[in-house]
N, C-alpha and C positions, 0 to 999 in steps of 0.2 A: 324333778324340775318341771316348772310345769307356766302358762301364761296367766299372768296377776290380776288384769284385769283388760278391760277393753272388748273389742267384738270378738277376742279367742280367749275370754276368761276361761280357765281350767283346764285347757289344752294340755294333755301331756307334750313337753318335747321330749325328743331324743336328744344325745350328748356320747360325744366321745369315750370307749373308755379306755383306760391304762393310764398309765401318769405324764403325757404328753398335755393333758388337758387339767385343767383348775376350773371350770363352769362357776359362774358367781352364783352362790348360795340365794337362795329364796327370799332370806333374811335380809339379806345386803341389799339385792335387785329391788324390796317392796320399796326399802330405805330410800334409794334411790330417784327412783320414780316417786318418790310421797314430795322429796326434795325440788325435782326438776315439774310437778307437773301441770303446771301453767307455763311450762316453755314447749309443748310437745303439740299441739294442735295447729294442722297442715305446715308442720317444719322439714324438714329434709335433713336426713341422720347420715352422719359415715360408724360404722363401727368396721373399726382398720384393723381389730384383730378377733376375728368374730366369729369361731369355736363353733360352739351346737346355733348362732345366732340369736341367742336368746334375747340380748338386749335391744336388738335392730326391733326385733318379733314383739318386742314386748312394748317398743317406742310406735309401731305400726300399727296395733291394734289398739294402740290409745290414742290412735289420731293424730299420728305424722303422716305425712303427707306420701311421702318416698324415704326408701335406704338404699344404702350402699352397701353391701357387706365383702368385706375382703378378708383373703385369708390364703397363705399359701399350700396350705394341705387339699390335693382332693378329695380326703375319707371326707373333711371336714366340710366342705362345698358338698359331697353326697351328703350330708346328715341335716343342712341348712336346706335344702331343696326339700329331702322331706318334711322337715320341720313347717317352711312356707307352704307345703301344701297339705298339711294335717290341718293350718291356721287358717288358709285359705286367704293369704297375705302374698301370694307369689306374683303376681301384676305390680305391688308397689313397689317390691324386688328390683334388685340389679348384682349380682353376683359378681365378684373379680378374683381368678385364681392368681394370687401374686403376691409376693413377698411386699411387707408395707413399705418401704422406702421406696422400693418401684413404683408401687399407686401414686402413694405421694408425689413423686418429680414428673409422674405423664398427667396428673391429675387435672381437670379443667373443670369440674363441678365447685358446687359455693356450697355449704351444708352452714345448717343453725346450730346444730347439735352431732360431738363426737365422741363416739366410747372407745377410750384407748384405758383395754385388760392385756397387758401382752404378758410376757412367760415373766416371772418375777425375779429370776434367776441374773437375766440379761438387759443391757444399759437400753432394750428397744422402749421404754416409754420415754427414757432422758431424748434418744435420739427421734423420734417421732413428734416431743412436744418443740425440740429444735428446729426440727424442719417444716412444721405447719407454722411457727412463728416466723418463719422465711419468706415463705408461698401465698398465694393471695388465693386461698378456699374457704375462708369464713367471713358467713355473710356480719354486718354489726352486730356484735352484744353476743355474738355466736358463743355457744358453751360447748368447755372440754371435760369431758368428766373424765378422772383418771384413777383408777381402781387399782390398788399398788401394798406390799406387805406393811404392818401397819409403824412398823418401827423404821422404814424411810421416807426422808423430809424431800419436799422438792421446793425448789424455792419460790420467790414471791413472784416475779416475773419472768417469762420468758418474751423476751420482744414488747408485742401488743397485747400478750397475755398475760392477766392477772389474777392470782389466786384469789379465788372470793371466799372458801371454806375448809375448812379441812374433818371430817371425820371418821368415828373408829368405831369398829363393830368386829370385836376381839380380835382375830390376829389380822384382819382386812384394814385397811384404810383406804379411803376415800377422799379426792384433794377433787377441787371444783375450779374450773380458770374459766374468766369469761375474755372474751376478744374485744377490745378498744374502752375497757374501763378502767379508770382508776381506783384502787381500794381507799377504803373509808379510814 
């Protein structure tokens, strides 16, 4: 795993290991960012379930502005610290040791851009894309990207969120919602 491009192109990170952790493949993260990236230049990221932080890491050194990375593990928050400081990304940092429905409901930041990868097992992306459709944390046209197995559907809207896309990169899928627009 390592950083795709930007001011810490080739960076190794480090990533958890055991089967606690699923790290988005190299593959899916280029995809990703090839998708989002004329939305990443001085935006402000949440990644609410943010593992080795690779995605915050990798929206920062292509010129986001600030992250937010939460996560309720502290092996996980030690491996993100190192990670921001192999990158030399740790100043645009903001770290949060916390279960993500707690960030969520204390939350008072506004972000453009959200990477919701949580455990694939459990209803936390159903329940996380519910409750930012609640909350008033995204700024207009704000994007959710949500990283999910590839043989489950989410639907078209949640609230003010509307699915803009949906793809599949073999057993991953990838579902895209922007905040205050209508689909086509």
């Amino acid at each position: 795993m390592r950083v795709i491009a930007g001011t810490a192109r080739s960076v190794p990170l480090l990533s958890r290991e055991g089967l606690d952790t699923r790290p988005t493949t190299d593959r899916v993260k280029e995809a990703v960012f090839n998708i989002i990236q004329f939305e990443l230049e001085g935006r402000q990221v949440l990644d609410l379930f943010s593992g080795s932080g690779q995605m915050a890491i990798e929206a920062l050194s292509r010129g986001a502005a600030g992250a937010v990375l939460v996560d309720q593990s502290r092996d996980c928050l030690g491996i993100i610290r190192e990670n921001l400081k192999k990158t030399r990304l740790g100043e645009k940092a903001e770290l949060h040791c916390s279960d993500y429905m707690e960030y969520l409901n204390h939350c008072k930041k506004r972000f453009d851009l959200v990477f919701l990868d949580p455990p694939y097992r459990e209803k936390f992306l159903e329940n996380a894309l519910k409750r930012i459709s609640e909350i008033d944390i995204l700024k207009s046209g704000a994007i959710i990207v949500c990283e999910r197995p590839a043989d489950k559907t989410l639907p078209d809207a949640w609230g003010p969120l509307h699915r803009v896309k949906d793809y599949r990169y073999g057993k991953t899928g990838i579902t895209l919602y922007r905040a205050g627009t209508v689909l086509a």
